[in-house]
N, C-alpha and C positions, 0 to 999 in steps of 0.2 A: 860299694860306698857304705860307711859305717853311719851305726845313727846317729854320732856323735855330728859327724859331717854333714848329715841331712839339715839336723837343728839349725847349725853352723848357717848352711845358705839361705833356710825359710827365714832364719833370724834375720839375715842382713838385706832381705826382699822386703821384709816386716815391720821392721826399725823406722824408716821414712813416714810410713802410716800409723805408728805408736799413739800418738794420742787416740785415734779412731777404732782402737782393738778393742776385744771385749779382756774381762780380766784376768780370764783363765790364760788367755795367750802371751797375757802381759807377764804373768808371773813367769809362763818357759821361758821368754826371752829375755828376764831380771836374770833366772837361775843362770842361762845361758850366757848371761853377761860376767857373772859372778866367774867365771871360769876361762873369757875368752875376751884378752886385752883387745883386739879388733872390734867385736861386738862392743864392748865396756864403752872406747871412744866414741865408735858412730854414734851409739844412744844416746850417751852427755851430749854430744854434737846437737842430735835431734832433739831432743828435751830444750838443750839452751835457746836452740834455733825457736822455738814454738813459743818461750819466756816471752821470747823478744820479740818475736812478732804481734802476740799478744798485745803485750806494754803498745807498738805502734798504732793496732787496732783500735785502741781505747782513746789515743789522741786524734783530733779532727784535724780532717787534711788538710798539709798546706794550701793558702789558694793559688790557683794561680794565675801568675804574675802579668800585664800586660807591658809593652816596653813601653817607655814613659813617650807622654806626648800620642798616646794612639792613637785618639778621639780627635785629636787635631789633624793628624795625617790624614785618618779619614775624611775628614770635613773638605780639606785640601784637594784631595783628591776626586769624591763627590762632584765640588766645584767646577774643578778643571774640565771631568765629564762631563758634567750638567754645560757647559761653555761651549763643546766640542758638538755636542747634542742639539745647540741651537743655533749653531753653524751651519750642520748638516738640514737643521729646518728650515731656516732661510733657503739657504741653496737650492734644496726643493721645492720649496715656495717661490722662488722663482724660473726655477727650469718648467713647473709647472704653468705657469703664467706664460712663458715664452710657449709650452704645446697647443694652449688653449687659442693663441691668437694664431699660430699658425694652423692647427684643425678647422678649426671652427669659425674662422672670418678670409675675408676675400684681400686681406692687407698685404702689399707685398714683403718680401723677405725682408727685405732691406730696413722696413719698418719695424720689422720683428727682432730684429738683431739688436737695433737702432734701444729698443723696450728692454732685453734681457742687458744691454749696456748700461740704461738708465738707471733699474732697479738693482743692480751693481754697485753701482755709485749711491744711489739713495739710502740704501736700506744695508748692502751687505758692506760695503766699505765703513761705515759708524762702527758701526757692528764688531769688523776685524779691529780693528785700532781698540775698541774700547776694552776686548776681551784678552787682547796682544797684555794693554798696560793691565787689567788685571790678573793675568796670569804671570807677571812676572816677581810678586813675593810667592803664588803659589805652588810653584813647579819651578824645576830645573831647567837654564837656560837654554840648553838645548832644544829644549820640549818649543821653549818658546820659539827660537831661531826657527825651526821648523816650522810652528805654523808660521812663522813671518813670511818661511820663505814660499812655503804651502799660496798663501793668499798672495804675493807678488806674482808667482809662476798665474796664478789665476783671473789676476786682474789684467795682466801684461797679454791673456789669451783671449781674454774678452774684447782686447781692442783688437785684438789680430782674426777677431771670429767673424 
């Protein structure tokens, strides 16, 4: 391999890293450009490339963007969960209710079914209805139909419990 050849490849391993060379390297690989249309473009290449990165450097980043309406979505959805969240509390508030009379008193069953039916209707039926009609600007119908049909399959099991 001739030295001519050697220069040739450390130039073009070199060229990508040119701004980060010391001077002395800088000038072999100017000489070596001076003589070798290959080298000559990559360096312009690398040179321009580094202009213009620069130029971008110096401007502040775009921000970025959120899609319009986020804050709303999220709130909407918040909601929906926060809705769904005290559905599930009720429920347990009274499946609760219903173990506590069956452990811990001498009442018969029949009364106790009689209690989880009651606080069904008292407490969890307002409850369904009121969260039905305010979930229906904030979610998609579906979402709603579901729980509708959620709380029907559930109310319809409580009279058959």
């Amino acid at each position: 391999m001739t030295q001519n050849r050697k220069i040739h490849l450390l130039s073009q391993e070199l060229i990508p890293l040119y701004e980060d060379l010391n001077k002395d390297v800088k000038v072999v690989i100017d000489e070596h450009g001076e003589n070798c249309q290959e080298c000559r473009e990559l360096l312009r290449d690398t040179v321009m490339l580094d202009i213009s990165l620069s130029n971008h450097n110096n401007e502040a980043p775009a921000p970025v963007r959120k899609p319009p309406f986020y804050q709303l979505i999220w709130f909407k959805r918040s909601i929906f969960f926060g809705v769904i969240l005290l559905r599930l509390f009720i429920l347990g508030m009274i499946w609760q209710d219903y173990n506590q009379i069956v452990t811990y008193t001498e009442a018969p069953l029949g009364l106790a079914k009689e209690g989880i039916r009651a606080s069904m209707i008292i407490f969890y039926l307002p409850f369904s209805i009121f969260s039905l009609i305010l979930s229906i600007p904030l979610v998609k119908m579906r979402f709603v139909g579901l729980l509708a049909v959620f709380d029907l399959i559930l109310i319809f099991y409580m009279q058959t419990f």
